[in-house]
C-alpha positions as a Markdown table, in Angstrom:
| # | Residue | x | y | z |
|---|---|---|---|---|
| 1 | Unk | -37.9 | 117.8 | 80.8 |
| 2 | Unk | -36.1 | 114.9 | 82.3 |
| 3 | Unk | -36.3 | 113.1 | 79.3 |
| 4 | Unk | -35.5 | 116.1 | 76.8 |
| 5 | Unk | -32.2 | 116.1 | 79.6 |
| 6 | Unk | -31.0 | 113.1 | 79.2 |
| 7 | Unk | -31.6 | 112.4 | 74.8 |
| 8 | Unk | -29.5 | 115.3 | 75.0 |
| 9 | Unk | -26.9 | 114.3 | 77.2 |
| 10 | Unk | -27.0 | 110.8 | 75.0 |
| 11 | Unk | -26.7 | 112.3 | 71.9 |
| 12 | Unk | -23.6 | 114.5 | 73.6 |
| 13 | Unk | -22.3 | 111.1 | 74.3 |
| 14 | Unk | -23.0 | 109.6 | 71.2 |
| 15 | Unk | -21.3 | 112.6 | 69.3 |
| 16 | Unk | -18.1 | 112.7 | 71.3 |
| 17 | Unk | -18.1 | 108.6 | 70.2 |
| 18 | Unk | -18.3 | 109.1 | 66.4 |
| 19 | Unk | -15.6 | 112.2 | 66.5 |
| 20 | Unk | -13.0 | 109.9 | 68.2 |
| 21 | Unk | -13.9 | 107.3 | 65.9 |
| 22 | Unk | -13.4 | 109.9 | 62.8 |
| 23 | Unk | -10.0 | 111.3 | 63.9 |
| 24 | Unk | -7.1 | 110.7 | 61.3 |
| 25 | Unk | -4.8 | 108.3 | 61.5 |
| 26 | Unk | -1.0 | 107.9 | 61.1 |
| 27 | Unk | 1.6 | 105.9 | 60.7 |
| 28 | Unk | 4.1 | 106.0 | 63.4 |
| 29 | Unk | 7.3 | 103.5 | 64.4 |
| 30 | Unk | 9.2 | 102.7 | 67.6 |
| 31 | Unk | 12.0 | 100.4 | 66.3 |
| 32 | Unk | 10.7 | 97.8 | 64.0 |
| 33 | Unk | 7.1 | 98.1 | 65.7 |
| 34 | Unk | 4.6 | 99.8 | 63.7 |
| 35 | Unk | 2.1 | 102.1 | 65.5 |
| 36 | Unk | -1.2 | 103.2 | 63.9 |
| 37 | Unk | -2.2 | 106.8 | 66.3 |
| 38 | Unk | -5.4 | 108.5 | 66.3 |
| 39 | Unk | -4.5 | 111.8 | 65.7 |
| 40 | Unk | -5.7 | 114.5 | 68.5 |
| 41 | Unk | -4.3 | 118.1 | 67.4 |
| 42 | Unk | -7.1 | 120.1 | 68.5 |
| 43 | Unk | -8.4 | 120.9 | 72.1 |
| 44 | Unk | -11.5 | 118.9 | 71.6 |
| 45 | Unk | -9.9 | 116.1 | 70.6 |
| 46 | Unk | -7.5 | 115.9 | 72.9 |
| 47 | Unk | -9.7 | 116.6 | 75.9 |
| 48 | Unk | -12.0 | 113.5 | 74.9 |
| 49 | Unk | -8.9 | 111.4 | 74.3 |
| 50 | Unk | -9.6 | 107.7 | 74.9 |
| 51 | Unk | -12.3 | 108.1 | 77.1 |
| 52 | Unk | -15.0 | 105.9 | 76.7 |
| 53 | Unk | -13.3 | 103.0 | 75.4 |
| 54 | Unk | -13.7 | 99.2 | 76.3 |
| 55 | Unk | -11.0 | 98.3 | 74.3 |
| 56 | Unk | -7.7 | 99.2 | 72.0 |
| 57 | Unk | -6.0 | 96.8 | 69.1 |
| 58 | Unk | -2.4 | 96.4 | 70.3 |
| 59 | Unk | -0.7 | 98.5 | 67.2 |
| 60 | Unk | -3.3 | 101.2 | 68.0 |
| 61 | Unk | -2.7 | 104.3 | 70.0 |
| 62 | Unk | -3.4 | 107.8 | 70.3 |
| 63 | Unk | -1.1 | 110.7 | 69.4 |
| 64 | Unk | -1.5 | 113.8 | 71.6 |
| 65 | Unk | -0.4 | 116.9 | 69.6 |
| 66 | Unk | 0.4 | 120.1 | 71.4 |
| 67 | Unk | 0.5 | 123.2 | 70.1 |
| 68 | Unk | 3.2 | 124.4 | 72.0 |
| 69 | Unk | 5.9 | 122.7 | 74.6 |
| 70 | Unk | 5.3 | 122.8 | 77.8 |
| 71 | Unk | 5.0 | 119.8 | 80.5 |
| 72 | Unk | 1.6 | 118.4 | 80.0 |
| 73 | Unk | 0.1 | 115.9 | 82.0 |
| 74 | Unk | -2.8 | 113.1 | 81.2 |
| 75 | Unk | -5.0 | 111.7 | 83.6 |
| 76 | Unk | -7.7 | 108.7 | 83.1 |
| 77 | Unk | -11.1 | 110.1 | 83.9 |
| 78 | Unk | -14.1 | 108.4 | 82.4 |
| 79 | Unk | -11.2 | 106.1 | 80.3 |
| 80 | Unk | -12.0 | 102.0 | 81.0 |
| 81 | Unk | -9.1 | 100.9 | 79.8 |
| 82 | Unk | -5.5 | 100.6 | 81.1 |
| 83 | Unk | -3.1 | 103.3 | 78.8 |
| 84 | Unk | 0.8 | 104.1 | 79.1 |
| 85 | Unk | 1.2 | 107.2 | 78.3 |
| 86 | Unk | 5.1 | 108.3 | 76.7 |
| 87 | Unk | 5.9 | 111.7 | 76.7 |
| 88 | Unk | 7.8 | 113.3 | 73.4 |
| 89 | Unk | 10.5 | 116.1 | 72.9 |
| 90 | Unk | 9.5 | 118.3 | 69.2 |
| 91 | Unk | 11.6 | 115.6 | 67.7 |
| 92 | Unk | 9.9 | 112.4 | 68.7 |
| 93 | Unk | 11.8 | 111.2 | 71.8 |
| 94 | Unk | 10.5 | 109.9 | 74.8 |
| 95 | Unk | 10.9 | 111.9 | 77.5 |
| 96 | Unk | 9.1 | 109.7 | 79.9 |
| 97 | Unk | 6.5 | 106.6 | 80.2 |
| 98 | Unk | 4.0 | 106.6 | 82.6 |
| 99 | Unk | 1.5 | 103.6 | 83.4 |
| 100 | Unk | -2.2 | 104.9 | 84.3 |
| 101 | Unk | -5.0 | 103.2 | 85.6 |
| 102 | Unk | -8.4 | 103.3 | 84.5 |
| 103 | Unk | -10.9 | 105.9 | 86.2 |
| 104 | Unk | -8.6 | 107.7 | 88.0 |
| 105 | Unk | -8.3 | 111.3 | 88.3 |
| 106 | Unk | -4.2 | 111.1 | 89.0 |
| 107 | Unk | -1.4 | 113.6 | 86.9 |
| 108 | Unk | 1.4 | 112.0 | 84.7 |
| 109 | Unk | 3.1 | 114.1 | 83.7 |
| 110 | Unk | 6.3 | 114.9 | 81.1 |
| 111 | Unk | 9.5 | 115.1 | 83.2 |
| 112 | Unk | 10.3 | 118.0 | 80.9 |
| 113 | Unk | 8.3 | 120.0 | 78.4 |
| 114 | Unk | 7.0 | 118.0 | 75.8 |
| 115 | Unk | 5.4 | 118.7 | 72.4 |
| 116 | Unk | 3.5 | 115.1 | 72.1 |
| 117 | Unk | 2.2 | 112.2 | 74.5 |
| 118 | Unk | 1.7 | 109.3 | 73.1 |
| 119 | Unk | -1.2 | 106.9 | 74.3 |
| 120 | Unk | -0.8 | 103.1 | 74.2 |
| 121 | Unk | -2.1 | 99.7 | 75.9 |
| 122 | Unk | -0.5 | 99.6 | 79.3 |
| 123 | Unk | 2.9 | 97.8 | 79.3 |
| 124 | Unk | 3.4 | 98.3 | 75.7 |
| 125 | Unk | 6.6 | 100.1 | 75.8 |
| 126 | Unk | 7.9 | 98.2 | 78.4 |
| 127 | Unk | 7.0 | 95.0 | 76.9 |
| 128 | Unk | 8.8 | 96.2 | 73.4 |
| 129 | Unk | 12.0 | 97.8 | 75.9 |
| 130 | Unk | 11.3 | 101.3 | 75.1 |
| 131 | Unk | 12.6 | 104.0 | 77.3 |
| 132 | Unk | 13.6 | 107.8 | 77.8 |
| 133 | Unk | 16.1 | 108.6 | 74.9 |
| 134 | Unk | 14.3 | 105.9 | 72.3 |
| 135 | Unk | 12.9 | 107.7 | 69.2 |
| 136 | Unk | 9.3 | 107.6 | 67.6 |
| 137 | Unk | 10.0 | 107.2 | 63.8 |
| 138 | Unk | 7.2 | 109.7 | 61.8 |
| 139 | Unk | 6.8 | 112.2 | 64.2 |
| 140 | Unk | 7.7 | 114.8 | 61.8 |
| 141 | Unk | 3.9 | 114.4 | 59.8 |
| 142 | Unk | 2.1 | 114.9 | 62.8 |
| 143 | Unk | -0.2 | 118.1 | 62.2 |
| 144 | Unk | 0.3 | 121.3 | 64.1 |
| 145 | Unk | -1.3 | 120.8 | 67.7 |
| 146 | Unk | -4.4 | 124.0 | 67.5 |
């Protein structure tokens, strides 16, 4: 039984892998920089997140859709590598960044409601001098958040 347990649990594990690897991508900007987000408009794919991954190309992220505004908050469970997390008004500006460490069960959370959260490397909007106010260029593609 112990066996049938945990082949299940693995293929669980394997599953949740392969549908964060299979979310669509977009193009998104933040000034001149060029972002390509992993798309996460439905519960399940928002709940899994980034969890589980060793490691994130510097232009990649993650693009938290909401279906409705409210203010949502992220935390790092069972995620391995360090994220900043900015939080997005309906038309794309940040609200708020938030650096999160890696396995931790902490809230970050929008300073206001906020329709997206978007998911980068940590330091990545620092390093580029992004801030509250500072627009996200393609927002307006994103799916509807289910």
């Amino acid at each position: 039984m112990k066996q049938i347990l945990l082949a299940f649990a693995l293929a669980l594990g394997h599953a949740a892998f392969v549908a964060a690897q299979s979310l669509p991508v977009m193009e998104l900007t933040a000034g001149f920089h060029r972002i390509e987000a992993e798309v996460a408009a439905t519960n399940p794919a928002r709940m899994q997140g980034l969890m589980q991954r060793k490691a994130m190309p510097q232009q990649r992220g993650m693009l938290f859709v909401f279906p409705v505004e409210a203010q949502h908050c992220m935390w790092m469970k069972n995620t391995f590598i360090p994220l900043a997390v900015a939080f997005l008004d309906a038309g794309g500006r940040i609200i708020n960044v938030e650096e999160m460490q890696p396995q931790t069960e902490n809230n970050h959370c929008a300073a206001r409601p906020a329709r997206y959260a978007l998911e980068m490397n940590a330091g990545w909007f620092a390093q580029r001098g992004l801030k509250a106010g500072d627009p996200i260029g393609g927002i307006e593609r994103a799916p509807l958040g289910r």
